[in-house]
C-alpha positions in Angstrom: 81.0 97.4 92.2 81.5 93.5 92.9 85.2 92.8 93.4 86.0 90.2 91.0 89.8 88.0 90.7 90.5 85.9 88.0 92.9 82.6 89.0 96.6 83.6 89.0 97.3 80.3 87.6 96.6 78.0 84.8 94.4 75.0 86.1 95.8 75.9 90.2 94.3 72.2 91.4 94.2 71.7 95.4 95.3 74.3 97.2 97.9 73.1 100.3 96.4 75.5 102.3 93.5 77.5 102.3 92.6 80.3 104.7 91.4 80.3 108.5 92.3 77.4 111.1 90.1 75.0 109.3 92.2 75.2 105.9 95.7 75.4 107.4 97.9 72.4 108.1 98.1 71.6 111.9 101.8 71.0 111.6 101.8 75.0 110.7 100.0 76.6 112.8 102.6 77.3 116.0 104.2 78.9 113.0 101.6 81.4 112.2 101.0 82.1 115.6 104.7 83.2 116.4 104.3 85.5 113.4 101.2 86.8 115.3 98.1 85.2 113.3 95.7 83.2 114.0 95.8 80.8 111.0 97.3 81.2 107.3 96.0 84.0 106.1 96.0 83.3 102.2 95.7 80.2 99.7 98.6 78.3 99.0 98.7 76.9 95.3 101.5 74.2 95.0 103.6 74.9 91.7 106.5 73.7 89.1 109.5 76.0 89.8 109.0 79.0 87.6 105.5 78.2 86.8 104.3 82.1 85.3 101.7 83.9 87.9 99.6 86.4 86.7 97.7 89.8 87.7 94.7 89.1 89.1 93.0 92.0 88.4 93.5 95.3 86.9 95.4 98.1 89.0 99.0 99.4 90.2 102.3 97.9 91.3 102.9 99.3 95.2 105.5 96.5 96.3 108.1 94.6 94.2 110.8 92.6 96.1 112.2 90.7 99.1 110.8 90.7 102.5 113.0 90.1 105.9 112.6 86.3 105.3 113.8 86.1 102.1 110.7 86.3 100.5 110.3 87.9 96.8 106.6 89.1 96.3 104.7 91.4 94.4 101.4 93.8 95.7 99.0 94.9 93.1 96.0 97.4 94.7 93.4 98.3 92.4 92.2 101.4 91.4 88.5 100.9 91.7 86.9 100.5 94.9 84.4 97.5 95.5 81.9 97.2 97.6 83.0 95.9 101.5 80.7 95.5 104.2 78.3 98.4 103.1 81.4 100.1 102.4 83.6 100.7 99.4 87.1 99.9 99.5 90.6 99.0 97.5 92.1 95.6 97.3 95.8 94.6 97.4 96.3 91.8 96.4 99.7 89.8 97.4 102.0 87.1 95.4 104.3 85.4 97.6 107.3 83.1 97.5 108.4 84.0 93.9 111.7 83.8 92.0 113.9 87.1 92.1 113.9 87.5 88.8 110.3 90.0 89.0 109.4 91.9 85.8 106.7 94.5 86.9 108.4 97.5 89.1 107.0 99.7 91.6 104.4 102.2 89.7 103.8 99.7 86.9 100.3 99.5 86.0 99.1 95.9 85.3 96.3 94.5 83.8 94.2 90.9 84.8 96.7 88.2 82.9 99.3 90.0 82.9 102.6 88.2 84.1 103.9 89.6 87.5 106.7 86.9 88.3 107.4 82.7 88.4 106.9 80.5 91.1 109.2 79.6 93.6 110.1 78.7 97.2 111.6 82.1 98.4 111.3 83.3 102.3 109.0 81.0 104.5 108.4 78.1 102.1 108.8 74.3 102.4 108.1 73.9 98.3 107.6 75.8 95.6 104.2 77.6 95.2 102.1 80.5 95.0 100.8 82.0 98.6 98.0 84.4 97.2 96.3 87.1 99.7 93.8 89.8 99.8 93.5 92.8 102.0 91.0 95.4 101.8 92.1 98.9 102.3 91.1 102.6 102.0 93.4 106.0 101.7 94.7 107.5 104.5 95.5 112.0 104.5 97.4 111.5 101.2 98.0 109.4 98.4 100.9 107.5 99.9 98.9 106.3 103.2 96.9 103.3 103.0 95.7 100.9 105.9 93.9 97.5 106.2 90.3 97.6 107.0 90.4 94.6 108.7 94.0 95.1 110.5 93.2 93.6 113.9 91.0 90.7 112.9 94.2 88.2 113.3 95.4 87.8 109.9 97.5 90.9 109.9 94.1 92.6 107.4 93.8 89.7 105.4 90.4 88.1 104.4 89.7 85.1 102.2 90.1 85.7 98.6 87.6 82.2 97.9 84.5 84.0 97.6 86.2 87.0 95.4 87.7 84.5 92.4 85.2 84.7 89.3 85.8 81.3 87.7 88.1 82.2 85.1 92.0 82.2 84.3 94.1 85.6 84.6 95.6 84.1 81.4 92.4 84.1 79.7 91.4 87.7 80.9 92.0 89.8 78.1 90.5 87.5 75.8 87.5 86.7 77.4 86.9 90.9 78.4 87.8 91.4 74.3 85.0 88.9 73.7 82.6 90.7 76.2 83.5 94.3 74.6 82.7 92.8 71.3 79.1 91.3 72.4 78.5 94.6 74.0 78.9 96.4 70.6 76.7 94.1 69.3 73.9 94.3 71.3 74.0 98.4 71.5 73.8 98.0 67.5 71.0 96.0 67.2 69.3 98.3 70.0 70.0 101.3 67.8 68.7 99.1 64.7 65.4 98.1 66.8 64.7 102.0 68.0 65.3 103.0 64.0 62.7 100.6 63.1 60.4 101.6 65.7 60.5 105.1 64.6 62.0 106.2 68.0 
């Protein structure tokens, strides 16, 4: 199965920063490499303070809170794998630098659209916005060990989530997969109709 993320955002317009050395602003990157990685390791989406950001994908709470920075976040892994490098993996996918004020707890399970906090400038932040990152990552011995696939390719796991975003708004999602499910049922119908009238 092909991993697919819908934007977090309504309309996100430039990202300040994208991900690898190429994407990340020059003035940042002594930074990144104090904090051990090579480059920004996600895509920055300037925002309005308090601006909603939603699931971008199906799947399970696993984090909800403040890092040592200061940071409020929110992880979200799925509970499908997708196909990785000839492989099939989980995705966690991280929201950064959000107000306090989260709704979604540990063990909530969220689906694509829904919201998951509001924008802000918490932790390492010079203005308010939306850090989004991906990791890929399989199960460990049991169901509470996970680890990064791609843990020491230095970005601390992360890859780019660019390739991965499916052209469409989390805020859309359910409407959009309602529409789908409804053109499905339509289709199998008129495949039932056609196999009546053939006589098969």
């Amino acid at each position: 199965m092909k991993l697919e993320l819908w934007y977090p955002v309504k309309k996100p317009g430039i990202a300040s920063q994208g991900f690898g050395p190429s994407k990340t602003a020059p003035d940042l990157l002594p930074m990144y490499k104090k904090l051990g990685l090579l480059a920004h390791n996600g895509i920055d989406y300037p925002l309005p303070r308090g601006t909603p950001i939603r699931a971008a994908h199906n799947g399970l709470v696993v984090y909800a809170g403040m890092d040592s920075n200061g940071g409020w976040g929110v992880v979200i892994r799925t509970q499908e794998p997708f196909d990785y490098n000839n492989d099939l993996v989980f995705a966690k996918s991280i929201y950064w630098h959000l107000l306090p004020n989260i709704p979604v707890k540990v063990g909530a399970q969220v689906k694509a659209g829904d919201i998951i906090g509001y924008a802000d400038t918490t932790g390492l932040a010079t203005g308010s916005h939306l850090h989004f990152g991906l990791k890929p990552q399989l199960k460990g011995e049991n169901d509470w060990t996970w680890y990064n696939v791609e843990q020491n390719n230095g970005y601390n796991g992360s890859i780019d989530p660019a390739p991965y975003w499916n052209g469409y708004y989390a805020e859309d999602a359910q409407t959009i997969i309602s529409i789908m499910g409804q053109q499905i049922s339509i289709l199998q119908k008129l495949v039932s109709l056609m196999k009546l009238a053939l006589g098969k």
